[in-house]
N, C-alpha and C positions, 0 to 999 in steps of 0.2 A: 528452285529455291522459293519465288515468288508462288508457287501451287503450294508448297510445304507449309509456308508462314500462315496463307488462307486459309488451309485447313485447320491450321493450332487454332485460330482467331474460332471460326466456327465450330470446335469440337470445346473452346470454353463457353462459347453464349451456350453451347446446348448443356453444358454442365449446368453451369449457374441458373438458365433456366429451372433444370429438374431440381435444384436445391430451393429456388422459389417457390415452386408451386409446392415442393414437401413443405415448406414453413408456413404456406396459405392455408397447406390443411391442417397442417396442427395450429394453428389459430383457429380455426372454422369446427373443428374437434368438439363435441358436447358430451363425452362422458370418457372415462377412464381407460374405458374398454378399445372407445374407438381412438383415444390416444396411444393408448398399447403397438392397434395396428400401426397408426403412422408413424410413430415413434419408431419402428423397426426399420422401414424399408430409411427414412430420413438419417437415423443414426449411418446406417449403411454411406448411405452419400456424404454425409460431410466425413466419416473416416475416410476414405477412399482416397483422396486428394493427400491427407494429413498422413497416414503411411508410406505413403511417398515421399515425404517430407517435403509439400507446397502447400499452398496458403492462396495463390492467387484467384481461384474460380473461386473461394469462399469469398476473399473480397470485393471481388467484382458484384456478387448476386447483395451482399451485405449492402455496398453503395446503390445499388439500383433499387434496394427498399428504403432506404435514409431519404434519396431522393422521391419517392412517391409516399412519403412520411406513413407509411405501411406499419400496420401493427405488427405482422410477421417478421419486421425488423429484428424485434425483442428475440420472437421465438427461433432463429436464425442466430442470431447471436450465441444465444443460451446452449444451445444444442453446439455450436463452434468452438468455445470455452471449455465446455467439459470434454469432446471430444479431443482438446489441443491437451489438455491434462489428465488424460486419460489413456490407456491403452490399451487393445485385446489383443492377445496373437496366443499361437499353439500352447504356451508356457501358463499362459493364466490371463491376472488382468494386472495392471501397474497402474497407477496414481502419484500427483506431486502435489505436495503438501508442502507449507510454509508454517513455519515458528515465526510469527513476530517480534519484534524486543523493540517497546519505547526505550527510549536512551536521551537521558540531558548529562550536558556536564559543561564546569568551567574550561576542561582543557577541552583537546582534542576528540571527538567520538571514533571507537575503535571500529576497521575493516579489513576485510582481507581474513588471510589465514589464521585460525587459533587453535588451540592445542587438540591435540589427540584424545587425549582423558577427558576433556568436553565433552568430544562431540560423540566420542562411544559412549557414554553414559548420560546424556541426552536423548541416544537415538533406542536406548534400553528403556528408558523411562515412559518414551513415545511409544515403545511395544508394550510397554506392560498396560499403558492404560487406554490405547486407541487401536492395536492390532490383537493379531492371533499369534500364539506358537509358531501357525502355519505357515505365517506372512515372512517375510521379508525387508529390513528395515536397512536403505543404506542412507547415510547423511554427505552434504557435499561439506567440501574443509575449508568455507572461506563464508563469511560474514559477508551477507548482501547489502548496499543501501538501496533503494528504492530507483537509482539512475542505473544498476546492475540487472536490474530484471529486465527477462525478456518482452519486448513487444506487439510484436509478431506472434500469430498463431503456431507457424510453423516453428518458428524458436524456440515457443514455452514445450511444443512437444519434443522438440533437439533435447531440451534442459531434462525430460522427462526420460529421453531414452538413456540420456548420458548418466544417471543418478541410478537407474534400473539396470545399467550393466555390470553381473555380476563381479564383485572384487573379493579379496580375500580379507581384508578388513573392515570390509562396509563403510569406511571412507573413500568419498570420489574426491578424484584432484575435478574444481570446478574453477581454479583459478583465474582461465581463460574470461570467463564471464566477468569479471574485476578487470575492467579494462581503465578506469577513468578514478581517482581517488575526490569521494563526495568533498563537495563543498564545506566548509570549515560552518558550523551549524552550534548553538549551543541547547538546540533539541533537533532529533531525526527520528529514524526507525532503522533497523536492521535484521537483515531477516535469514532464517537458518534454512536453508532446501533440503528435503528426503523426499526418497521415490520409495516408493511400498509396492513390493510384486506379494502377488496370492493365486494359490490355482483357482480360486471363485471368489464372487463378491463376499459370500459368507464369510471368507476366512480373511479376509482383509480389515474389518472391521471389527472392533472388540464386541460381545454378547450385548445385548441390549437386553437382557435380565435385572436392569440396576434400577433402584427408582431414581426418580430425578434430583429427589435430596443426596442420594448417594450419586450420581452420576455428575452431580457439581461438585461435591469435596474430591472426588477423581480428578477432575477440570483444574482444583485450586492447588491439591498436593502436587499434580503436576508444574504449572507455573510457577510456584512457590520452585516446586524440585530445582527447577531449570536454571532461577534466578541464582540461585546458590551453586548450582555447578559451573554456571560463568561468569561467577565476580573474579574469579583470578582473569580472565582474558577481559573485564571491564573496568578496571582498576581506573577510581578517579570518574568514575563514570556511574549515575542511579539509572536503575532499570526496572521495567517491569513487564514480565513475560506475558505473551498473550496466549490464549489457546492455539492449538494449530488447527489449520483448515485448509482444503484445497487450495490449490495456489492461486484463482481468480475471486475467489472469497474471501483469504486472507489478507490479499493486497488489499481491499474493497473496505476490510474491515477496521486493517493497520490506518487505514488512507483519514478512515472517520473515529477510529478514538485519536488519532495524533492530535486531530485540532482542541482534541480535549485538553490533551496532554501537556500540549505546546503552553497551550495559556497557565494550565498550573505550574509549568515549569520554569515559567517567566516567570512568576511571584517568587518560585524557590530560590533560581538561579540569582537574582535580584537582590534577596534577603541574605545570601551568600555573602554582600557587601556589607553584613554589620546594621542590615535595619530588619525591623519585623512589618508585619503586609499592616497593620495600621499606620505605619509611617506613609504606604505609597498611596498615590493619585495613576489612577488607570482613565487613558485616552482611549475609547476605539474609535473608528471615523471610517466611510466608505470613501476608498479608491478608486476610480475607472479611469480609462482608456477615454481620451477624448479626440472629437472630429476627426479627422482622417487616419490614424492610426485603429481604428476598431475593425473588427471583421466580425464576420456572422460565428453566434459561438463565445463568440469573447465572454471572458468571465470579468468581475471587479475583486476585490479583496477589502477586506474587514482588515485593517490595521491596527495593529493593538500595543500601544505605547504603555511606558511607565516613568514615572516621575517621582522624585522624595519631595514630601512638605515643605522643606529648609531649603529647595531648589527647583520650582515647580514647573518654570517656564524651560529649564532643560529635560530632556529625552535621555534617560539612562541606558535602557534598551527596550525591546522591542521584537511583536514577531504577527506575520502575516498569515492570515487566515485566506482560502480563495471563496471567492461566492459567487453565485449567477444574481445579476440584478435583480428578479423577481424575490428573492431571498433572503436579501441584502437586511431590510427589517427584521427581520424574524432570526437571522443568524445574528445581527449588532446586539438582539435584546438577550439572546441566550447567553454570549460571551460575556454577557453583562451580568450572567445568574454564575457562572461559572466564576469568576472574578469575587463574587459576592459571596461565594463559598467559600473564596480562598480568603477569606478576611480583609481583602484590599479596604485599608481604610478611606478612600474617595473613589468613588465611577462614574466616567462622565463620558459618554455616547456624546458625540458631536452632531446636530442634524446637517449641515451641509456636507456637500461631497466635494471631494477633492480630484485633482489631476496624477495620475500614477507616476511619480517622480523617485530616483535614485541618483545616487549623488555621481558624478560625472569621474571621480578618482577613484574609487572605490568601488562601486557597482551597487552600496547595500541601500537598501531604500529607504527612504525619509518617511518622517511620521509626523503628525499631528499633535500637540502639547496640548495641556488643557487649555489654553488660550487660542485656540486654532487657530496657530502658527506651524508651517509645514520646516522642521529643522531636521537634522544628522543627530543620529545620537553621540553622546559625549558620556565620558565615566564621570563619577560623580567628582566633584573637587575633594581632593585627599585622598583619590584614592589610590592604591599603589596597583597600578595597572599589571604589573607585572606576573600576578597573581590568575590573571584572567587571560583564558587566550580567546585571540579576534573572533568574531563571529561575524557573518553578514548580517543578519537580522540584532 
């Protein structure tokens, strides 16, 4: 048993070995060409593992170039992801693709399962303007939030094989995956999973015959399309569709308009209460982790309060941005343009930093007033709360 174990241990160093030195050389690579070759035999290695459905030689080789802060880290990575979202075998090639969907709302944001008539004429509208004839379009039948997604390398390709197994109505039960119900938010994202099988790359992909002015109105009738076929399943709820894109791009992409989105959806969600954005005063202020509580890595957060005129020193609500300290300026000033487009009648960027604090009953975290005072948010006086459901932020 002890010979057994020894050999696993040494037949992954020499794995993850060979997967290092293919990422040395495709970093080291100086033209197309000679990326071609490495690109061939390295793609070979990192599927190897992933049709199998493991992940752990990949990680192992990934942490041992993190730790030698290696630029082949990147290229390791990149080649990991797409080959985790990707697949080749006898039948063709499969791909997993994500629909993003910003989402605010007073109540509740909807997940989980939604209707049938969604999600087949979603995953129609998705062939007509991103696949072929040829292809194959199945949709999973449940609404992801962002805590539903896979992890793991070896996951996102489970998600990819499960999505790609043929069904008779091109809905997959992906329920499984809904294991946790998102935290109660009054912005988030959620996200729609399809797998695309094709017998080649060719057919997988719509013609690239379009010019770019026609190939964005494609891009806009579709999200537009999409939005309108699931206001019945977002009832009470504003949305706005994103393009779809592989599922490590999508997430990437969701992750960075949300912060857009988040902050104009505070000024909407806000003015829901009967004022318009000249009435509010907007706080942001940096948050960090202080003295022993930090670890290498650690991020801060841009918190972004709101206040009415007629009530300035209270926190009506609020929503947190994350940031790496070196950043920290250059994100405070832009949520500061973003805010300024929303018409916020007052923005006041606080220059001290504050201690990352959340309230001990409740879990949601405290903010900054324009008088940089760190309070809880509170509803406005008069107003009928009942109307609004809880939010953490």
């Amino acid at each position: 048993m002890a010979n057994n174990f020894s050999s696993d241990i040494t037949d992954m160093d020499e794995a993850a070995s060979e997967l290092i030195r293919y990422a040395r050389l495709a970093t080291e690579a100086t033209s197309r060409f000679e990326d071609g070759v490495v690109d061939t035999g390295f793609e070979s290695a990192v599927r190897a593992p992933l049709d199998k459905g493991e992940d752990a030689v990949i990680e192992t080789a990934l942490n041992r170039l993190k730790e030698e802060e290696s630029p082949a880290y990147e290229e390791l990575l990149s080649m990991a992801e797409d080959c985790a979202q990707t697949r080749v075998d006898a039948k063709g090639v499969h791909l997993l693709v994500l629909i993003p969907i910003m989402c605010w709302s007073r109540y509740l944001i909807p997940h989980g399962k939604i209707s049938n008539e969604a999600l087949k004429a979603t995953a129609e509208l998705f062939q007509k303007g991103w696949a072929t004839e040829k292809a194959t379009v199945q949709i999973g039948d449940c609404l992801l939030s962002a805590d539903h997604l896979p992890e793991g390398l070896a996951d996102v390709r489970h998600l990819l094989d499960r999505l790609t197994k043929k069904t008779k109505t091109g809905i997959v039960d992906i329920a499984k995956v809904v294991t946790t119900t998102p935290p109660p938010d009054f912005a988030d994202v959620r996200y729609l999973a399809l797998g695309v099988s094709a017998p080649d790359t060719a057919s997988l992909f719509h013609p690239l015959n379009q010019s770019y002015e026609e190939r964005a109105h494609t891009v806009m009738v579709f999200c537009l399309g999409v939005r309108e076929i699931l206001q019945n399943d977002f009832i009470g709820t504003m949305i706005d569709v994103q393009p779809p894109a592989s599922f490590f791009s999508g997430w990437r992409q969701a992750d960075a308009t949300m912060r857009i989105f988040a902050v104009r959806s505070l000024v909407d969600y806000v003015c829901c209460m009967g004022y318009s954005p000249a009435d509010l005063i907007a706080t942001t202020a940096v948050f960090t982790k202080m003295g022993g509580e930090t670890h290498e890595g650690d991020g801060d957060e841009i918190r972004v309060s709101i206040s009415v005129k007629d009530q300035p020193s209270k926190v009506v609500a609020g929503v947190v941005a994350p940031s790496m300290p070196e950043d920290n300026d250059n994100n405070q000033t832009f949520i500061g343009a973003v805010l300024d487009n929303c018409r916020v009648g007052r923005i006041i960027p606080l220059t001290q930093t504050f201690p990352m604090e959340w309230c001990e009953e409740c879990g949601a975290p405290l903010y900054a007033n324009p008088e940089g005072y760190v309070c809880h948010i509170e509803p406005p006086a008069g107003l009928d709360e009942s109307k609004f459901a809880p939010t953490l932020n």
